[in-house]
C-alpha positions in Angstrom: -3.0 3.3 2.9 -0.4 5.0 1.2 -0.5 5.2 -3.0 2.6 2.9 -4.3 2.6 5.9 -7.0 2.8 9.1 -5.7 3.2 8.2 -1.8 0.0 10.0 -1.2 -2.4 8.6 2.1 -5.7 9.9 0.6 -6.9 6.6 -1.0 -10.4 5.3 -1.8 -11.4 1.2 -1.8 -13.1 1.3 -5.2 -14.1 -2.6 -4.0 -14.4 -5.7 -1.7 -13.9 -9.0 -2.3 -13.5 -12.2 0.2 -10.6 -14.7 -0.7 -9.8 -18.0 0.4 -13.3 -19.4 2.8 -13.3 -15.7 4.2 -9.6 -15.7 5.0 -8.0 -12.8 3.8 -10.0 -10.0 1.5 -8.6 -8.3 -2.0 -9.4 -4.4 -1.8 -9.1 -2.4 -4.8 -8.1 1.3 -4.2 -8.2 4.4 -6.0 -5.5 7.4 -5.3 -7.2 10.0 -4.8 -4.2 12.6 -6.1 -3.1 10.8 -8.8 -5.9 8.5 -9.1 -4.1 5.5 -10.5 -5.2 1.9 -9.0 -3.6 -0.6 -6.9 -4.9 -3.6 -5.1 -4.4 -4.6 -1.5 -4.6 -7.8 0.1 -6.1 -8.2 4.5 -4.9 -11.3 5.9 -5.5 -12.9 9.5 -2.1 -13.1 11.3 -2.1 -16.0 13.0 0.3 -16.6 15.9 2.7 -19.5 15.0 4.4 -21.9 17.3 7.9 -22.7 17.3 9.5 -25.4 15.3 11.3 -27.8 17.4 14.2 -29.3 15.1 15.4 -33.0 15.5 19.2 -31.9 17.1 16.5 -30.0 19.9 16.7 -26.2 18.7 14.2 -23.9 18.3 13.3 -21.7 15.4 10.5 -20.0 14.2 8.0 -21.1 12.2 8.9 -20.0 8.6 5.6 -20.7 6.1 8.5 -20.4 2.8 10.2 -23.2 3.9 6.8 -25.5 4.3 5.3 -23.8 0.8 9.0 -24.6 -0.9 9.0 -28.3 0.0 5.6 -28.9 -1.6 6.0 -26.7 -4.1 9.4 -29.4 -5.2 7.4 -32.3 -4.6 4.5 -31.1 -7.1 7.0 -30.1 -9.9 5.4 -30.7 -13.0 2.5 -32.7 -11.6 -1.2 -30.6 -12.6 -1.1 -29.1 -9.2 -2.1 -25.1 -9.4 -0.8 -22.7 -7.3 -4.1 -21.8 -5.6 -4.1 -25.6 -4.6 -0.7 -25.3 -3.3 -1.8 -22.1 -1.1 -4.9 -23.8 0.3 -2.5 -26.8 1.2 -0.3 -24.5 3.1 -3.2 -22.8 4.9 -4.8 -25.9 6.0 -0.9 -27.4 7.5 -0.8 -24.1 9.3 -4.2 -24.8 10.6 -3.8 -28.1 11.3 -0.3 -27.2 13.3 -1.9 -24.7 15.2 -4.3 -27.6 16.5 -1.3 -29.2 17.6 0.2 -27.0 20.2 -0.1 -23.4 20.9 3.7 -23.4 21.9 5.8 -25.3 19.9 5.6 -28.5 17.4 8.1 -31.0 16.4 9.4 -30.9 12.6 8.6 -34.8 12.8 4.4 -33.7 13.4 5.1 -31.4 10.1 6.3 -33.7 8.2 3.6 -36.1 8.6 0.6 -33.5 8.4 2.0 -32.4 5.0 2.5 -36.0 4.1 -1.4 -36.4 4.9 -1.8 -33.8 2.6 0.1 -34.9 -0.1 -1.6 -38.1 0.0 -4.8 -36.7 -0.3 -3.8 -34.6 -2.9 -1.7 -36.3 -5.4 0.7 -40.0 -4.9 3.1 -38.9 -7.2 3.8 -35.3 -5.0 3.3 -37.5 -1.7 6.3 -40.2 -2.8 8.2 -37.5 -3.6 8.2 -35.5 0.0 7.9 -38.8 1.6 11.4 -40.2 0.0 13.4 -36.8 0.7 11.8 -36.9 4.6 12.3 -40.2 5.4 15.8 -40.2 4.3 15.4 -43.8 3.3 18.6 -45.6 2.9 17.4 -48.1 0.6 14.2 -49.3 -1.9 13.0 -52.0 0.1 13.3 -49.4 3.3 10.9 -47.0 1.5 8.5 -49.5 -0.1 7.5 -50.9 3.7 7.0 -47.4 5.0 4.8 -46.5 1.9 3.0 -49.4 2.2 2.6 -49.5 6.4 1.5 -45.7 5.4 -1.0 -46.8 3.4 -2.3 -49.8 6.3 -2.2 -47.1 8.5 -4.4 -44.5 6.3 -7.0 -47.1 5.3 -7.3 -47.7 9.0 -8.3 -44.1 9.5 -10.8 -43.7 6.7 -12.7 -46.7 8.0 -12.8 -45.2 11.6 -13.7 -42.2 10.3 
């Protein structure tokens, strides 16, 4: 690992330290030329699947865009940004589940939805009304509340 300083590659991890359920690990390191310290951060990289858009294209999978839609529908709700990180990491685990290959934008929008839910209404309404593209009041008050019928549903089977 190269020193962000000097550009040295003699450097020495001073210490260790597990992040996120074992995810990713924090590393602090000491330059051993200019000795100044720095800290580095190990994550998994986990092989996404493509996004398949409504109009049929194909993209890659782009974590900002997922993080940035949240991160709107929490404004100014007591939602921290560690929250908002573990959110993202659990949608990326849950889409993984879904399919190895690709996953329809539609099966993103409802696992952050589920999220949401689970997290806070107010953030969940908010996604919900810009996703749905509801054309009317009464339109998104009978998908929130079928939503709702349908969640219950699944708690009791669960």
């Amino acid at each position: 690992m190269k020193c962000p300083y000097c550009q040295q590659s003699e450097t020495k991890v001073v210490d260790s330290r597990l992040l996120k359920e074992g995810l990713s690990v924090r590393r602090r390191r000491k330059c051993e030329a200019c000795e100044k310290r720095f800290t580095t951060y190990e994550t998994i990289e986990i092989s996404m699947p493509n996004i398949v858009k409504l109009d049929g294209r194909r993209e890659p999978y782009n974590r900002e865009k997922i993080y940035s839609g949240i991160e709107k529908a929490c404004q100014k709700r007591p939602i921290s940004t560690d929250q908002l990180e573990r959110i993202v990491e659990n949608i990326e685990k849950s889409i993984v589940d879904v399919s190895a290959k690709e996953v329809k934008t539609q099966d993103i929008g409802n696992i952050v939805m589920m999220y949401l839910r689970n997290l806070d209404p107010v953030a969940y309404i908010r996604f919900a009304s810009v996703y749905r593209k509801f054309q009317d009041v009464e339109e998104f008050v009978n998908d929130i509340k079928h939503d709702e019928e349908s969640f219950s549903s699944t708690m009791r089977d669960a």
